[in-house]
C-alpha positions in Angstrom: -25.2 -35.5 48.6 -25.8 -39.1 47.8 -28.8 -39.0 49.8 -30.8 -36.3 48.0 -33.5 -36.9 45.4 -32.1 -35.9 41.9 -34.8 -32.7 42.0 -33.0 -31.5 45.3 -29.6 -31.8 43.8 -31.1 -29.9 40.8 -31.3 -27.1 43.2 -29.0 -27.3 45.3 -26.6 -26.8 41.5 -29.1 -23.8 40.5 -27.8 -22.3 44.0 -24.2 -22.8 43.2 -22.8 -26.0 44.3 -20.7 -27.8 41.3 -20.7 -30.8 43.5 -24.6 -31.6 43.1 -24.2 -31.8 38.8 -20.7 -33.8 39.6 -23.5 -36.3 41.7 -26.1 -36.0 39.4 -23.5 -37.0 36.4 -22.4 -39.8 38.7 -25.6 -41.4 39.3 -26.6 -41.0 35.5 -23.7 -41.3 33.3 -23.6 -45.4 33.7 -27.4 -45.6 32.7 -27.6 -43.1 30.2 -24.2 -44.6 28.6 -25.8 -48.3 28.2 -29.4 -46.9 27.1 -26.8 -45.0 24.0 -25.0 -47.8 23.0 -28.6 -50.0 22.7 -29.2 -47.0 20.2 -25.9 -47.0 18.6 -24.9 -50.3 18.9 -21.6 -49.5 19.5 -19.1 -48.0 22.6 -17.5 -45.2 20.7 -20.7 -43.5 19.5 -22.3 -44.7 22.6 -19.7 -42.5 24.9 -20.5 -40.0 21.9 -23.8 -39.9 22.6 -24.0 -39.8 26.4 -21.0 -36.8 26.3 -23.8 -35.0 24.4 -26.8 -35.9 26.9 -24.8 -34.3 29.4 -23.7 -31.3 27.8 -27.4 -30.7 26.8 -28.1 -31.4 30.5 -25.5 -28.8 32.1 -27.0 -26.2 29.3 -30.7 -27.1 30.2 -30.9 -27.8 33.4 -32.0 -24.1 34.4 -34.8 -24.8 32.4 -36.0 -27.8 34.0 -39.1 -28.1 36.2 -38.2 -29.6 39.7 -41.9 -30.6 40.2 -41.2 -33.3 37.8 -39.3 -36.4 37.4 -36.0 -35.5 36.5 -35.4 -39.3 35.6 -37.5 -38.8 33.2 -36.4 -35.6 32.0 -33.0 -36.7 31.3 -33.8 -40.0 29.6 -35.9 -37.7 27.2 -32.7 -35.9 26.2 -30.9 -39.2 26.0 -33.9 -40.8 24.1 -33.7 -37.4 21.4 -29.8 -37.3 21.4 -29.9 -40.8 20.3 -32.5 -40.4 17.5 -30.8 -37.3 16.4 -27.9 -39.1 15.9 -29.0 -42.1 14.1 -30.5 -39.5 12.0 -28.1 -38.3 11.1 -25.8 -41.4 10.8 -28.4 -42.9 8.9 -30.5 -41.0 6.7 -32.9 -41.7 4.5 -34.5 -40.4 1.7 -37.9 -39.0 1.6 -38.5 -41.3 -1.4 -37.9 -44.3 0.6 -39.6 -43.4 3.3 -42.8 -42.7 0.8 -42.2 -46.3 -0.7 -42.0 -47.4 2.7 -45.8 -46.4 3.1 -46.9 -47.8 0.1 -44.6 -51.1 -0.5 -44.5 -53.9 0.9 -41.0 -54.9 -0.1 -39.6 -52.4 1.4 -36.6 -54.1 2.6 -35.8 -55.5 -0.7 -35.7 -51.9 -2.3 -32.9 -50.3 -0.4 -29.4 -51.0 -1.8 -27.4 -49.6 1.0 -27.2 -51.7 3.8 -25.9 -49.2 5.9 -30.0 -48.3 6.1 -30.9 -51.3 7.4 -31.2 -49.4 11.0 -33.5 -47.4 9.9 -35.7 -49.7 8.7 -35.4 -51.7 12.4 -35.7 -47.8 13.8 -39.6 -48.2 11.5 -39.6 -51.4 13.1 -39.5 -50.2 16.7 -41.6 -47.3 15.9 -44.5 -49.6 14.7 -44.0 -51.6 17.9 -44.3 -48.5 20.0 -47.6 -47.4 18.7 -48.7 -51.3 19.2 -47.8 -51.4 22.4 -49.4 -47.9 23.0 -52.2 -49.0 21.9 -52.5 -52.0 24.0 -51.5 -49.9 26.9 -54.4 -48.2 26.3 -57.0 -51.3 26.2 -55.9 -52.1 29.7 -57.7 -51.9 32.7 -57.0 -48.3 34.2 -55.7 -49.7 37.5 -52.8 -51.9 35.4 -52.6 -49.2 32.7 -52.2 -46.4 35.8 -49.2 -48.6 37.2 -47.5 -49.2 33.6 -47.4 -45.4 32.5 -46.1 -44.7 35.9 -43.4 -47.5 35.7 -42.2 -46.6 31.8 -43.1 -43.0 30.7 -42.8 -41.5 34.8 -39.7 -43.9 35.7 -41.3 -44.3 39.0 -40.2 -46.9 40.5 -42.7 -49.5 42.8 -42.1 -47.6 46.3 -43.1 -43.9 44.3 -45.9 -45.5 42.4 -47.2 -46.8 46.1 -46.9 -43.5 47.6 -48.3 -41.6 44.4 -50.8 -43.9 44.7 -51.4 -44.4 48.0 -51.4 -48.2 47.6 -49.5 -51.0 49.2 -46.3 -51.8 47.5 -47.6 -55.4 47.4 -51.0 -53.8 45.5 -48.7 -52.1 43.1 -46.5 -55.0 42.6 -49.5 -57.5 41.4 -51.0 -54.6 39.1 -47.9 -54.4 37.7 -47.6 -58.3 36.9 -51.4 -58.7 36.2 -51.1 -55.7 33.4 -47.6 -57.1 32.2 -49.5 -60.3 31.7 -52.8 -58.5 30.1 -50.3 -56.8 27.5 -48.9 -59.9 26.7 -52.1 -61.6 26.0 -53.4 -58.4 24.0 -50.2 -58.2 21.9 -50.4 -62.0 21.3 -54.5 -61.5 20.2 -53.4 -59.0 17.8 -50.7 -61.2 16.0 
């Protein structure tokens, strides 16, 4: 089973065999363990975290469409797991978050420095539209290849075939729009 794409092992569970969710779990658990503890910051609520993904997984999984990525799929659970949980671990009031919008300070303002996560999590938020944005001033042959590479999780060999492009053509898009993001972020500073 180790040689079937993720999709085919999809249904290959849907039909019955345990062993394809026991390979799926195999191939995803170390990388959807380290992307929760970058969330959490921390091993316990990171194993937490990931012990969730999966059981959303096992529950969901009917649902899922096989003509897409599952990669992509499954790092969208992690990705809401994760923000569900700092949620919840940290929340914050709506009269912050209205400060937030209006004050400058905002830092200053909050006593509890358990909060201080979710003011990075507004951090990484406003870095995420910014780099959005700058995704989307890119040339459409280096902005094709970054969307693929991030938001698909196609890697270099499926964006050639999707693509029908050399590897090597994919490759240098990839550097030249890495390097045209870079120059846009730093023009924006």
């Amino acid at each position: 089973m180790k040689n079937f794409t993720d999709e085919k092992l999809v249904q290959i569970y849907l039909r019955g065999d345990e062993k394809a969710l026991e390979e799926i779990i195999r191939r995803y658990l170390p990388l959807i363990y380290n992307f929760s503890r970058r969330y959490s910051g921390d091993t316990d609520n990171a194993s937490d975290i990931a012990q969730e993904v999966f059981v959303k997984v096992w529950k969901n999984i009917k649902k899922f469409d096989i003509s897409k990525n599952f990669k992509s799929w499954i790092f969208t659970i992690a990705k809401n797991t994760a923000l569900d949980w700092l949620k919840k671990k940290n929340a914050v009031q709506f009269s912050l978050l209205e400060e937030y919008n209006n004050d400058e300070n905002f830092e200053e303002n909050i006593a509890d420095s358990n909060q201080l996560s979710s003011i990075e999590h507004f951090y990484q938020e406003s870095l995420s539209r910014d780099l959005s944005l700058a995704v989307g001033k890119l040339q459409p042959k280096y902005n094709q290849v970054i969307n693929l590479y991030y938001k698909k999780g196609l890697n270099f060999r499926e964006i050639s075939n999707a693509l029908n492009e050399s590897i090597n053509t994919v490759k240098s898009r990839y550097r030249r729009g890495i390097i045209s993001l870079r120059n846009l972020l730093l023009k924006d500073e």
